[in-house]
C-alpha angles and dihedrals in degrees: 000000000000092000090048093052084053098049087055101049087049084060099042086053096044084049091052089045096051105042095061094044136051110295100186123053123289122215120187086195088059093142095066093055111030087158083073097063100022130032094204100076087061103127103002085119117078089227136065112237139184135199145182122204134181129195128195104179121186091016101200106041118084120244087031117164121276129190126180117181138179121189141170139190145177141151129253096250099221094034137062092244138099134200134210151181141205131186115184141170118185117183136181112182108294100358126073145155135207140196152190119192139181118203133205126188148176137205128199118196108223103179140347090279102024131068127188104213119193121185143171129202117206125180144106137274124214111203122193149177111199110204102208087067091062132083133173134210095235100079093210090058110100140157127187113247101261113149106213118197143150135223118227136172117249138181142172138204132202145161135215132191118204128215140183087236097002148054138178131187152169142200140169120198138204085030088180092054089218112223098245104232119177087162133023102224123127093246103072091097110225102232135121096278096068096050138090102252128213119250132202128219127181124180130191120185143154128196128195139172113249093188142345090274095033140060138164145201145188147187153174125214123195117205129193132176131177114272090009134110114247109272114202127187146194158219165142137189136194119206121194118216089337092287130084107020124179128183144155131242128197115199115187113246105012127048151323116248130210108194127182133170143168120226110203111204081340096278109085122055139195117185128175137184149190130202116202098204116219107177134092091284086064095096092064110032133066097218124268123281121198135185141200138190115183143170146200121205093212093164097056090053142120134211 
């Protein structure tokens, strides 16, 4: 009986955790894997292309937040339509959540220079505590190491309109807002604190070329969660001879992010970034680093 009340209060206080944060992965290098945040984009490019990107956010404190994430596009050759896949795993301490998607989309040309995209992500999570990670102050308190968890549908929908300069998009994620249960016991109160809530994210950008050797680009992405305050970023990138870029972001309440890569025949693709943490979280953590590894089959394209 004892185990099951604390089960419950764990999840009262993940649930409390979670709904006033960011549920779902950040990434401070978002604008080289918009499939990530929005399904839509799936295929846009000609070419398929896969990534691979790791997080390791408040370096420094335990338990800190970790994301891994795989994901791969790619458009159908004769349709107007691309495909995509994501594979991801986000952990903090004893809590984690894991998930597989499929994506669909559809673009619509508009004109010569501008495309509507539309796309839908479909998939599971798996959420877990895992009970080995946990200790308590009180010494006779003590719990197996059973790891309880639950299995739940999820999906997410986005557009994207795509411009010669210019794009535009929007997504919103966990559309089922999936009760989180640890535990079945009558107890665990069914209300919206103890459920995945959706988040929206909008993201506005242009690009241009400045010369023949350099180009820039620059966006602004827009944030909401139940229950949250609006959390806007930026940021803005240079990229020399379309091979080695380098920009700045800047995201309220949270950090500013230094960010650098190198692009080899432009097809593969290393990024890395650093965010200098500035909230209240700043006297324990030695920032976020994230890395990327991408790549573009351009030889197996199509126009």
């Amino acid at each position: 009986m004892m185990r099951k009340r604390i089960l419950i209060y764990m999840v009262c206080l993940f649930c409390a955790t979670v709904s006033y944060g960011q549920q779902t992965p950040l990434y401070s290098m978002y604008m080289f894997n918009e499939f990530a945040y929005n399904p839509a984009v799936a295929g846009l490019s000609k070419y398929a292309h896969a990534q691979v990107n790791n997080r390791y956010q408040f370096v420094g404190i335990e338990n800190a937040p970790i994301t891994a994430t795989i994901t791969l596009t790619g458009k159908l050759s004769s349709q107007p339509m691309g495909w995509g896949g994501m594979i991801y795993n986000d952990s903090q301490g004893a809590f984690s959540k894991f998930g597989v998607y499929g994506a669909y989309s559809y673009h619509l040309n508009v004109n010569r220079y501008s495309r509507l995209a539309m796309g839908l992500n479909i998939g599971v999570i798996k959420y877990a505590i895992d009970l080995s990670k946990i200790r308590f102050l009180e010494e006779e308190t003590s719990l197996d190491e059973s790891i309880y968890s639950s299995i739940r549908p999820d999906a997410s929908f986005g557009v994207y309109y795509d411009m010669r300069h210019y794009f535009v998009g929007m997504s919103v994620d966990q559309l089922f807002n999936n009760r989180i249960e640890i535990y079945d016991d009558t107890l665990v109160v069914d209300n919206a604190m103890n459920r995945f809530k959706s988040h929206l994210n909008m993201m506005v950008g242009c690009k241009y070329n400045i010369s023949k050797t350099l180009k820039c680009d620059a966006s602004v992405v827009a944030r909401k969660v139940y229950a949250s305050p609006w959390q806007f970023e930026g940021s803005i990138r240079a990229t020399y001879h379309e091979t080695i870029w380098g920009g700045v972001s800047y995201r309220t309440q949270d950090a500013a992010v230094l960010f650098l890569g190198y692009t080899y025949r432009e097809a593969f693709s290393f990024g890395y970034s650093y965010d200098m943490t500035y909230s209240k979280l700043k006297e324990g953590s030695r920032g976020a680093h994230e890395v990327f590894l991408s790549f573009e089959f351009k030889q197996r394209g199509k126009e």
